[in-house]
N, C-alpha and C positions, 0 to 999 in steps of 0.2 A: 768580836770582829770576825765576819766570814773571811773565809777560802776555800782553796779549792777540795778539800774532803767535804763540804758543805755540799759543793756539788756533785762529786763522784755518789756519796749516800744516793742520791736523786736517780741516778744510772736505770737500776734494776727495777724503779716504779711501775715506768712508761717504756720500755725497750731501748732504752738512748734517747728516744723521740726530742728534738729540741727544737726552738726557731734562732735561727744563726740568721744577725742581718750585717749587711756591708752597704758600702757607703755610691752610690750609680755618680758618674761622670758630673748629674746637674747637681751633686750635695743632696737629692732624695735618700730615703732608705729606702732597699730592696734587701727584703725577708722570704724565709723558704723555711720548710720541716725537711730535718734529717735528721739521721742516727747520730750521735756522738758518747764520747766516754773519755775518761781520763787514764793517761799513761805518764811514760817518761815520754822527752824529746830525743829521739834518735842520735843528737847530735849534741844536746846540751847537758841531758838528763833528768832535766827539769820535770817538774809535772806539768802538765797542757791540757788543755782540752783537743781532741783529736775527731776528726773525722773523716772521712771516705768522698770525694766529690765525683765526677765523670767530667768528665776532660770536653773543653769547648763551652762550657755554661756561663754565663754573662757572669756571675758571683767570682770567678776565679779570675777575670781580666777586673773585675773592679780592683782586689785583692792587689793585685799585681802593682796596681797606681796607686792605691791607697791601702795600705797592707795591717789594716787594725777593724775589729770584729767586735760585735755582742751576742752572748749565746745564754739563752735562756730554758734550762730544764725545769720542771713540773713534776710533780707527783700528790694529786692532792692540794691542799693547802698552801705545802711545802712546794719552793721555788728557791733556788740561787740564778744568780747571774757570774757572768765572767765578759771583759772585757779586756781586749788587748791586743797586741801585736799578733801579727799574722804571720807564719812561714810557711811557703808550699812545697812540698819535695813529690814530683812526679816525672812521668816524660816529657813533659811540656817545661818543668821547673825542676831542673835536673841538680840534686845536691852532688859535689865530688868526691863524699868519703859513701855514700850508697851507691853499689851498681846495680843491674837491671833485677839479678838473684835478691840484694837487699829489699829493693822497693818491691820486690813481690810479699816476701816477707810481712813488710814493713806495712803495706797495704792489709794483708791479714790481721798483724797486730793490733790494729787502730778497728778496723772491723768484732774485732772478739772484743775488744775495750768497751765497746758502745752498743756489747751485749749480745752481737751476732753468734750465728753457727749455722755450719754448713753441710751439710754430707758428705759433699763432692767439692772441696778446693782446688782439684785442678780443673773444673769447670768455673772455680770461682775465680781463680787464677786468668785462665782464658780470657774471661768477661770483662775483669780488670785493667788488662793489657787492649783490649779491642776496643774498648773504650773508652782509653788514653786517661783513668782514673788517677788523681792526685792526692794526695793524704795532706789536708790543712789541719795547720796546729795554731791553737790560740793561745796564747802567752796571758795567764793571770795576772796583768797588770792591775783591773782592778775589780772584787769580789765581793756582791753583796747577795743577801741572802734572807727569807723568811722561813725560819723555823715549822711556821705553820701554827694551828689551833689546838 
């Protein structure tokens, strides 16, 4: 039975590279490429799938009404999926045991999960903040996976 080290192994293949879709207003799907990686949840400690969004993007008000996700990494052959609950903790989706110092952090964290690195973090920091980025977490409710060839 997969989970989610099924997916994290997948991380380091493709740079985090995933397609994360959510659910649009008329029940379509809308799909996108981003980075993602596995951590704890901030707040549960759970493991999650995590990622980086920029604030204002159609995906993150889907989120909002309809708070469950499918995220698919590649490497090869090799694919898992995750499927799950969604939490957003940003400036727009303010959690109240993170403050403004945490969600900076916090936004780094989930960035280096999903294989990032920077030179200049208080550029990355900057970037972050101006562009009102939120860190979405997907909850492994449900975990399948192709080992590969």
């Amino acid at each position: 039975m997969a989970n989610i080290e099924d997916f994290k192994k997948l991380v380091a293949g493709d740079h985090g590279l995933v397609v994360v879709s959510a659910t649009r207003n008329d029940g379509t799907i809308a799909s996108s490429v981003v980075n993602a990686g596995v951590l704890a949840h901030p707040v549960t400690g759970d493991a999650v799938v995590g990622m980086v969004i920029r604030g204002g993007v159609k995906k993150l008000a889907y989120w909002r009404e309809r708070p469950y996700a499918n995220v698919v990494i590649r490497s090869g052959w090799q694919w898992a999926a995750v499927e799950g609950r969604v939490d957003l903790i940003g400036p727009d989706d303010p959690e109240p045991s993170i403050d403004g110092d945490g969600l900076r952090l916090l936004l780094r964290e989930v960035f280096t999960a999903a294989g990032g690195t920077h030179d200049d973090f208080d550029t990355y920091d900057w970037v972050m903040r101006e562009e009102r980025r939120a860190a979405v977490f997907v909850h492994p409710d449900h975990v399948y996976a192709n080992p590969g060839q």
